[in-house]
C-alpha positions in Angstrom: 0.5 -17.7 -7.6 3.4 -19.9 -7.4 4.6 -22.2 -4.8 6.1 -22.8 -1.6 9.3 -24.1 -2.4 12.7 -24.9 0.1 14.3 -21.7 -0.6 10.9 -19.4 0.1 10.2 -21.8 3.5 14.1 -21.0 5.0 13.9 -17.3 4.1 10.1 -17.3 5.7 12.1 -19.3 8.5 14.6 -16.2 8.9 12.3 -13.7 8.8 10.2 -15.1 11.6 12.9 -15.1 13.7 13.1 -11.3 13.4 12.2 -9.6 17.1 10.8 -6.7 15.6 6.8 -8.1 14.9 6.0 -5.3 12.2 9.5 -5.9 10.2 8.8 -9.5 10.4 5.4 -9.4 9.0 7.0 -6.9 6.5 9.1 -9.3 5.2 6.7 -12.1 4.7 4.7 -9.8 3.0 7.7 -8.9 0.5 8.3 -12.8 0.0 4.6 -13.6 -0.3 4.2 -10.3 -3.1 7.1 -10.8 -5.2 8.7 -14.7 -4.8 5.1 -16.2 -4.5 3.0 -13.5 -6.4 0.4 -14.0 -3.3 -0.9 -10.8 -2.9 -3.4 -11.5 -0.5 -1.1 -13.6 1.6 0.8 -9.5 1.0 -1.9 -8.6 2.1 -2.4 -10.1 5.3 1.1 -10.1 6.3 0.8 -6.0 6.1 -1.9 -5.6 7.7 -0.1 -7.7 11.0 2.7 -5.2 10.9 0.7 -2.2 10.8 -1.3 -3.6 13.5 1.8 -4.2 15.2 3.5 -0.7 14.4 0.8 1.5 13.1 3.3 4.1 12.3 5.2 1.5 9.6 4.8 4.0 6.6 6.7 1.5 4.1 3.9 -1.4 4.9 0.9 1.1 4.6 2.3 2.0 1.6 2.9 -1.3 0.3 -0.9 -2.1 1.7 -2.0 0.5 -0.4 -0.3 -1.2 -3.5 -1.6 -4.8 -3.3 -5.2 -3.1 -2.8 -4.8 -1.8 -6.0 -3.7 -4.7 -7.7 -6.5 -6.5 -5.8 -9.2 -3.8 -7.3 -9.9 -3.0 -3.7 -9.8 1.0 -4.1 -11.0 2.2 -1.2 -9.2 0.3 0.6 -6.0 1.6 -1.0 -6.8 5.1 -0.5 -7.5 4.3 3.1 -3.9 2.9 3.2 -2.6 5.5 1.1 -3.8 8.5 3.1 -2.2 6.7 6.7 0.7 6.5 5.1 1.0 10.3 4.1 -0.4 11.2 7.4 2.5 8.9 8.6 5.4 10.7 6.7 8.5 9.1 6.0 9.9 6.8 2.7 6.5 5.0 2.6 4.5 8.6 2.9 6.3 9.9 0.0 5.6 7.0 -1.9 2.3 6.9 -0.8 1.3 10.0 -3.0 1.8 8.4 -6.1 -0.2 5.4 -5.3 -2.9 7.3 -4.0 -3.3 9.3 -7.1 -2.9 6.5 -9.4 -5.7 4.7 -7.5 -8.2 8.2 -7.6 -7.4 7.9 -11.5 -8.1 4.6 -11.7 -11.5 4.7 -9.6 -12.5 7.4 -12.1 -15.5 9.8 -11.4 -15.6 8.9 -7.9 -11.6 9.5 -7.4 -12.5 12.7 -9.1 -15.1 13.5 -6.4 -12.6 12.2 -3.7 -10.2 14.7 -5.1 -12.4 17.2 -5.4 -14.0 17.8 -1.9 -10.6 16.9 -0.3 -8.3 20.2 0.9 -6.1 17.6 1.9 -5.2 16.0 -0.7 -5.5 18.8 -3.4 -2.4 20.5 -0.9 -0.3 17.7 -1.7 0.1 17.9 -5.0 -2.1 20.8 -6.3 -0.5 20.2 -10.2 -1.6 16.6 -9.9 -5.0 17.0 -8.6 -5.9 19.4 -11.6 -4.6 16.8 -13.8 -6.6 13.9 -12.7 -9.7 16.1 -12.1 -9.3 16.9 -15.8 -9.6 13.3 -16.9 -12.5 11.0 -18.0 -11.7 7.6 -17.6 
């Protein structure tokens, strides 16, 4: 993680003077994730603007991602599937992420997968695919 420096504490200045609450917390998020490398300051910051606008596709999305990095699986499949459900840029998006993080958790992605109509309608091609695999 690196640190708080002038330039990170003006922009985090801007940003909170956003009125929007959930674009706001968006923004943090993106400064804590990629200027800091905080991810679960990203976290944290997502999670406020979903709470604030639980219809923010891009920030469930993005929620989903710093799970993953974060090894917090279920989590991110939680995130990923609100964000599908959702729609939008950060639903599309979302689809990716969630398979990558079914592959990634293995057997029990599989069996996620598996007993899921849901997600096996989204991208029948895919789910074959990582059904198919043993990691």
């Amino acid at each position: 993680m690196r640190s708080q420096t002038p330039e990170t504490d003006e922009l985090e200045r801007v940003l909170r003077l956003l009125p929007d609450a959930a674009e706001r917390h968006y923004g943090l998020a993106l400064v804590r994730a990629f200027v800091l490398e905080d991810h679960e300051g990203a976290v944290e910051q997502l999670r406020l603007a979903v709470e604030a606008d639980p219809s923010h596709s891009l920030a469930l999305c993005r929620l989903g991602d710093y799970y993953l990095k974060l090894g917090r699986h279920e989590e991110a499949v939680g995130a990923y599937r609100r964000a599908i459900n959702v729609g939008g840029r950060g639903g599309l998006a979302a689809v990716d992420g969630l398979y990558m993080t079914l592959y990634v958790m293995g057997e029990k992605g599989r069996e996620l997968i598996g007993g899921d109509s849901v997600l096996q309608a989204v991208d029948p091609e895919l789910a074959r695919w990582i059904l198919e695999r043993r990691v």
